[in-house]
C-alpha positions in Angstrom: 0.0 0.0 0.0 2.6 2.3 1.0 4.4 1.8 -2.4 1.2 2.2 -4.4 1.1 5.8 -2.2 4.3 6.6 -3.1 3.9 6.1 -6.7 1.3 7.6 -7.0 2.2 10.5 -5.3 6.0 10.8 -7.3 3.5 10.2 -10.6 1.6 13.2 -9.4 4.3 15.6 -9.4 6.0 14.3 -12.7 2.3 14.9 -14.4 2.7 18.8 -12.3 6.0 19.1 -13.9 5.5 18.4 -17.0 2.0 20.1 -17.3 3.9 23.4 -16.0 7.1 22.7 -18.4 4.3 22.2 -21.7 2.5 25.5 -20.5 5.6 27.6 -20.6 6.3 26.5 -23.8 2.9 26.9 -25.1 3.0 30.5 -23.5 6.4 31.5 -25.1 5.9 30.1 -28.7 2.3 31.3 -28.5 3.6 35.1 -27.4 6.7 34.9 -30.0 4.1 33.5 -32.8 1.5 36.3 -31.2 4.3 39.7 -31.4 3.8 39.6 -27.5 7.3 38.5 -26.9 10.1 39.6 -29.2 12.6 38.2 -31.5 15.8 38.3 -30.5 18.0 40.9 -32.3 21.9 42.1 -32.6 22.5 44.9 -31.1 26.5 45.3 -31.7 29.2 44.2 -33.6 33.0 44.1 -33.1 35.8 42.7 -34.8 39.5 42.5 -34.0 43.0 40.7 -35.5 44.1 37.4 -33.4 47.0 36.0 -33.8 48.5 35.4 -37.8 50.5 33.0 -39.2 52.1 32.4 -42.8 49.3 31.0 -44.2 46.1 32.4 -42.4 45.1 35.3 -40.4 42.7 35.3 -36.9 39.4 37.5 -37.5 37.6 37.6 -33.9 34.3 38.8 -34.1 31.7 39.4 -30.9 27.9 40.0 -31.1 25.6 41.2 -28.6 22.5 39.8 -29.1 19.5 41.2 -27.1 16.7 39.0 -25.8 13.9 41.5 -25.0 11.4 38.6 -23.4 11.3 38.7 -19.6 12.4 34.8 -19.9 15.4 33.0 -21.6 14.5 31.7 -25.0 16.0 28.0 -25.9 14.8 27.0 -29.3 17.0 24.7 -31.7 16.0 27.0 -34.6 17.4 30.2 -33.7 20.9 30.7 -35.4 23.1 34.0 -35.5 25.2 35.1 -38.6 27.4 37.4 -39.8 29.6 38.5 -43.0 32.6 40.6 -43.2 33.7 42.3 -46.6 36.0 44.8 -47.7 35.6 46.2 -51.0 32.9 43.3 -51.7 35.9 41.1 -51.3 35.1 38.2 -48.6 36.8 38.5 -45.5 35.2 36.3 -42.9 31.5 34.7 -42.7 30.1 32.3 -39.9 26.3 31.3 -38.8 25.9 29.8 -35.2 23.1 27.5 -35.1 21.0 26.2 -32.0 21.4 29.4 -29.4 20.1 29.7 -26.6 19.4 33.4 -24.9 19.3 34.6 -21.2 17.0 37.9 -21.0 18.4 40.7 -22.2 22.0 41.3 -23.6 24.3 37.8 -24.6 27.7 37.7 -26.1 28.1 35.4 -28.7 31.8 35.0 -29.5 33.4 33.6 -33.3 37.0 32.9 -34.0 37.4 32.6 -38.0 40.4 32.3 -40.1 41.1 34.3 -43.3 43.2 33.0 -46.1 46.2 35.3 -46.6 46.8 34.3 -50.4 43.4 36.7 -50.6 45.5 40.0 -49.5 46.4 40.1 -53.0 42.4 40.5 -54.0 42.0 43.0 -51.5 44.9 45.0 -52.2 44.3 45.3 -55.8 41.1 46.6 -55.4 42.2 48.9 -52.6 44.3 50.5 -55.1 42.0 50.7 -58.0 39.3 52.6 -55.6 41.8 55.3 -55.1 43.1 53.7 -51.9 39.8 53.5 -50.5 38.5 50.3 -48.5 34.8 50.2 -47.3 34.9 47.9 -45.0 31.5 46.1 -43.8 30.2 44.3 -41.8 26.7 42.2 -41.4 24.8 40.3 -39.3 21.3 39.0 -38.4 19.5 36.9 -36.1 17.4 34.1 -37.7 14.4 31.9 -35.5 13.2 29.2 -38.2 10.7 28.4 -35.5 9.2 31.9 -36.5 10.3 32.1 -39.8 11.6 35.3 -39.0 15.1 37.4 -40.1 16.0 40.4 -37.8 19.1 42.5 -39.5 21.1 44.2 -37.4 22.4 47.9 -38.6 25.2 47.1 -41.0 28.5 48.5 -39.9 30.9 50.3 -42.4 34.1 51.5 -42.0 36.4 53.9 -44.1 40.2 52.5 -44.4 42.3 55.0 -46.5 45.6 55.6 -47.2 48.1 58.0 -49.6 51.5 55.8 -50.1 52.9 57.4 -53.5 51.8 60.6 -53.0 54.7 62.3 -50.7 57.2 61.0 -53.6 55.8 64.5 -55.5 58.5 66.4 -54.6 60.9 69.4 -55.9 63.5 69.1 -53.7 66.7 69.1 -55.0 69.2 65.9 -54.1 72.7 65.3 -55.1 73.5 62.6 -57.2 76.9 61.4 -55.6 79.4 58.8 -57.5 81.3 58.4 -54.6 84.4 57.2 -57.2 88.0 57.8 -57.1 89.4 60.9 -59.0 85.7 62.4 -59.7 84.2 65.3 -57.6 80.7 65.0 -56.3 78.0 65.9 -56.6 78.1 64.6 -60.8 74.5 66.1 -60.9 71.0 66.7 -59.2 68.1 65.9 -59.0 65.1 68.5 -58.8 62.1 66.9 -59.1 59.8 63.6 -58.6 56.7 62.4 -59.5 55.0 59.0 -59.2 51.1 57.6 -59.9 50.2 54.2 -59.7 49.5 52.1 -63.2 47.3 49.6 -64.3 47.1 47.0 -61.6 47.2 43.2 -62.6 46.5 40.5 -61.0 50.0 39.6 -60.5 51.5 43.1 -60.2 50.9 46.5 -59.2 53.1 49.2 -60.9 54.0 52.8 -60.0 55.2 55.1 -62.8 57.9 57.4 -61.7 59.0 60.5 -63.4 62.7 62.1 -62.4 64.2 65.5 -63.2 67.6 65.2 -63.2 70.4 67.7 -63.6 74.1 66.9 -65.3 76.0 69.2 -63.0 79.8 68.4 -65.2 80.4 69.8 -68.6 80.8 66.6 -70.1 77.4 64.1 -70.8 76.0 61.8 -68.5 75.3 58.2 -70.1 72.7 56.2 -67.6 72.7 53.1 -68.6 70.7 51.3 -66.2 68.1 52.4 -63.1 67.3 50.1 -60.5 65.2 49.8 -57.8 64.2 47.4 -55.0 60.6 47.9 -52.7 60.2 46.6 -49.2 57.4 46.9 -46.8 58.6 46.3 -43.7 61.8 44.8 -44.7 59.9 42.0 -47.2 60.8 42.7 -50.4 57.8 42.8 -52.6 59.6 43.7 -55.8 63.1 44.7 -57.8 63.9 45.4 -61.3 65.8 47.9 -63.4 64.9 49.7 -66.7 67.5 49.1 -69.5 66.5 51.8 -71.2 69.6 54.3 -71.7 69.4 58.0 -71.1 72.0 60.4 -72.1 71.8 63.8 -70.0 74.4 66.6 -72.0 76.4 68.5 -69.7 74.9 71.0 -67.8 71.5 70.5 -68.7 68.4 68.9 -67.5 66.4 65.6 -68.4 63.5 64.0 -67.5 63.7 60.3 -67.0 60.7 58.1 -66.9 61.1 54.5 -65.3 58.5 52.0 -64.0 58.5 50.1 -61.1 56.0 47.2 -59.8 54.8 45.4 -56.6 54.9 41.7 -57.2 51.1 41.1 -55.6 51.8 37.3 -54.8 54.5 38.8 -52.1 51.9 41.0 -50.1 50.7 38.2 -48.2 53.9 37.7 -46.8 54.1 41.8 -45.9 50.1 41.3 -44.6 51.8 39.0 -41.6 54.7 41.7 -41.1 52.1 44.2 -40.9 49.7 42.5 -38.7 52.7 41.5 -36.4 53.6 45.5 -36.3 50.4 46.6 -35.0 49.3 47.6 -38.6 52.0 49.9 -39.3 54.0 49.4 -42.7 57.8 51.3 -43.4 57.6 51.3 -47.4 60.9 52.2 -48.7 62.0 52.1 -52.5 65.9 52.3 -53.1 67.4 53.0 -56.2 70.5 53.0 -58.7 72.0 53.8 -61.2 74.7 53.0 -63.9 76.5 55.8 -65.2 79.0 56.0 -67.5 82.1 57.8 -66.0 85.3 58.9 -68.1 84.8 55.5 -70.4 83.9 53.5 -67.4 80.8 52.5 -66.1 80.0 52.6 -62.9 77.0 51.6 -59.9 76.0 54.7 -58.3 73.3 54.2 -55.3 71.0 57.3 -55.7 70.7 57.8 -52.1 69.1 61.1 -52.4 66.2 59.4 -54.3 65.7 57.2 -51.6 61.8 57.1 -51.0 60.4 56.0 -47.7 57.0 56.4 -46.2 54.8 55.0 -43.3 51.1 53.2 -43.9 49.3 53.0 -41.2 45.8 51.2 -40.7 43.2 50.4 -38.3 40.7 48.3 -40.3 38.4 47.2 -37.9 38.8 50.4 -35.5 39.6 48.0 -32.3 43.3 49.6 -32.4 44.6 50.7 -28.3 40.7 50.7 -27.5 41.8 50.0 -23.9 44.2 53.2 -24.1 41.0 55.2 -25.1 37.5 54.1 -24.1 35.7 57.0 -26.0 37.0 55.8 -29.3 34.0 53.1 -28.9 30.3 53.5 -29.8 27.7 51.2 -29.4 25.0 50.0 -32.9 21.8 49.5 -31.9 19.0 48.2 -34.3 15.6 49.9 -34.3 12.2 47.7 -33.9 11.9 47.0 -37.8 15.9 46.1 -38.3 17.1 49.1 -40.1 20.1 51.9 -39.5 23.5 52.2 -40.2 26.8 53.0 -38.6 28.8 54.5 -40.9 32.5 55.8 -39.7 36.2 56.0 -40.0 37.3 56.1 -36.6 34.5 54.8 -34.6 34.5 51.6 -32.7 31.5 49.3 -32.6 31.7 47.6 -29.5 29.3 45.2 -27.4 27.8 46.3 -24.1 28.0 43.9 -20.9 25.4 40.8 -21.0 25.0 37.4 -20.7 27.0 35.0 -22.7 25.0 32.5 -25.2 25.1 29.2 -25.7 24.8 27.3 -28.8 24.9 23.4 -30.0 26.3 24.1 -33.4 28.3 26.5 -35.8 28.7 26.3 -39.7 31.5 28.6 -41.2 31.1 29.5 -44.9 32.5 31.4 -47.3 31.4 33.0 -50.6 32.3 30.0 -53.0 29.6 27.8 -50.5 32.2 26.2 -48.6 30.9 25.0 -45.3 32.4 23.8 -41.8 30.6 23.0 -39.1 31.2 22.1 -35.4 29.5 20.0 -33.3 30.0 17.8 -29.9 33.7 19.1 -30.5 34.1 17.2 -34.3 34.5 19.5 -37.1 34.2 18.6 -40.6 35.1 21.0 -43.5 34.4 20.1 -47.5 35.7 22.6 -50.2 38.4 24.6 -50.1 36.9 28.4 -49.6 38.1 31.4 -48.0 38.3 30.0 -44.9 40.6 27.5 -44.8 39.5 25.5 -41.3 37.0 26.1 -38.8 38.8 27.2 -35.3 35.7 29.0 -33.6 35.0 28.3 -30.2 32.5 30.4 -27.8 34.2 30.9 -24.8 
């Protein structure tokens, strides 16, 4: 009899349990389904460098997804996911599947990694735009259950630069032959010029104009000009021009030579400048072979020398610690919509839960997919992103 009670009784409780458990779900699809209770939305986007290698490059990215429901929301069909392009070239896009949301603001957390052989891409069409990258970024919060798509406000970003640009120049710089038995300077130059050519998909050129002065009485023969490009010490091209040019004594000449980046070395200077906290030392050396009293000889044009700094801050996450008020916060209205458009602005996530998920699938624009789950991952194709190292932590 007793155990007869007791069953009965634990049977009673398990039917309360479950009968409570069924009506909360009823209540919460019901209100979603109903507009009573909300969709979940992002809020904020951020993205930041991790660490870099030869072969691929870290892109951390963090969404704050609100949940405006008084109650968590647990449903296998919600999935987060977000896209990040510069100059429509793909840089990093991810979808988290099964999520689950406390109430209000939750962290979700993706660890991507980029391809460097698709620096070249990107820095071609960085220089055909003038030297202008838009950089954006999208994401969205999807409930299947719902069959609903909330956008968050898309994030863009301006990343200029002006490399070539300073090597307009009339300042005058000896031409020294540093030779035995000749006095220096042998001649002058007043003036530079340079503008970028036709970029290839294997090279980008500059055009370079010099004015150069023949300070003897006798001529100058220049029989060669060379030069060699490095960014940050990687040398990313060389070459010489065997054109001749023949300066007369005492007057001036304007020589025109061509030089070109070799694109399939920039994803060796991406690393170098990632590892340098975005900063780039471009320097072009050059020199010359002049013909000397019936002898012809190597003359480094040190005075021609052309050096400048690039730096970036592509994702605007650079020394945020050193300087909280370089962040602002996205947020999207009822319907989805806005934009945060800036050059300098951070996007940053406010303080929240963290989310959970069951799942991720990373893909990139040529429908390569990788997904996670239960700690296996499994990657076909070989796309932008080379391997799936996301966690959520």
């Amino acid at each position: 009899m007793a155990g007869m009670l007791k069953s009965a009784f634990l049977g009673s409780k398990l039917r309360v349990l479950l009968t409570l458990l069924l009506t909360v779900g009823v209540v919460v699809g019901g209100g979603l389904t109903l507009g009573v209770l909300g969709t979940p939305s992002v809020t904020s986007t951020q993205n930041s460098f991790g660490n870099v290698t030869d072969e691929t490059t870290e892109i951390r990215t963090e969404l704050v997804v609100e949940n405006p429901n008084p109650v968590g929301v647990n449903l296998g069909g919600v999935s987060v996911r977000y896209d990040v392009r510069m100059n429509d070239v793909a840089m990093a896009s991810g979808t988290k599947n099964g999520l689950s949301f406390d109430s209000g603001n939750n962290t979700v957390e993706f660890s991507t990694r980029m391809r460097n052989d698709k620096i070249p891409t990107w820095w071609a069409s960085h220089v055909r735009n003038g030297e202008q990258t838009t950089l954006r970024v999208d994401a969205s919060v999807r409930s299947n259950t719902l069959g609903r798509t909330v956008q968050a406000p898309p994030v863009k970003r301006q990343v200029s630069t002006d490399i070539i640009s300073q090597f307009n120049s009339t300042e005058t710089r000896p031409i020294n032959a540093s030779q035995p038995l000749v006095s220096d300077p042998v001649g002058y130059v007043n003036e530079t010029s340079a503008r970028w050519g036709e970029v290839t998909k294997s090279e980008t050129p500059i055009d370079m104009r010099f004015t150069v002065y023949n300070a003897k009485r006798l001529p100058m023969a220049i029989t060669e000009l060379g030069y060699t490009i490095t960014m940050n010490d990687v040398t990313v091209g060389n070459g010489s021009s065997q054109t001749g040019h023949l300066v007369e004594g005492r007057t001036t000449e304007t020589i025109e030579t061509r030089t070109a980046i070799r694109n399939q070395r920039l994803d060796e200077w991406w690393v170098s400048h990632l590892e340098n906290e975005q900063v780039t030392r471009l320097r072009i050396d050059f020199y010359a072979k002049i013909e000397l009293g019936g002898e012809t000889v190597r003359v480094p044009l040190d005075g021609m020398t052309y050096t400048e700094t690039i730096e970036t801050d592509i994702f605007g996450t650079k020394g945020e610690s050193d300087d909280a008020n370089n962040t602002s916060e996205t947020t999207a209205g009822g319907d989805g919509t806005g934009t945060n458009e800036t050059t300098d602005t951070t996007t940053t996530a406010s303080d929240g839960g963290t989310a959970t998920t069951a799942d991720e699938t990373t893909t990139d624009s040529g429908g390569s997919e990788t997904t996670t789950s239960a700690g296996e991952t499994t990657t076909t194709d070989d796309g932008l992103l080379s391997r799936d190292l996301s966690d959520v932590r």
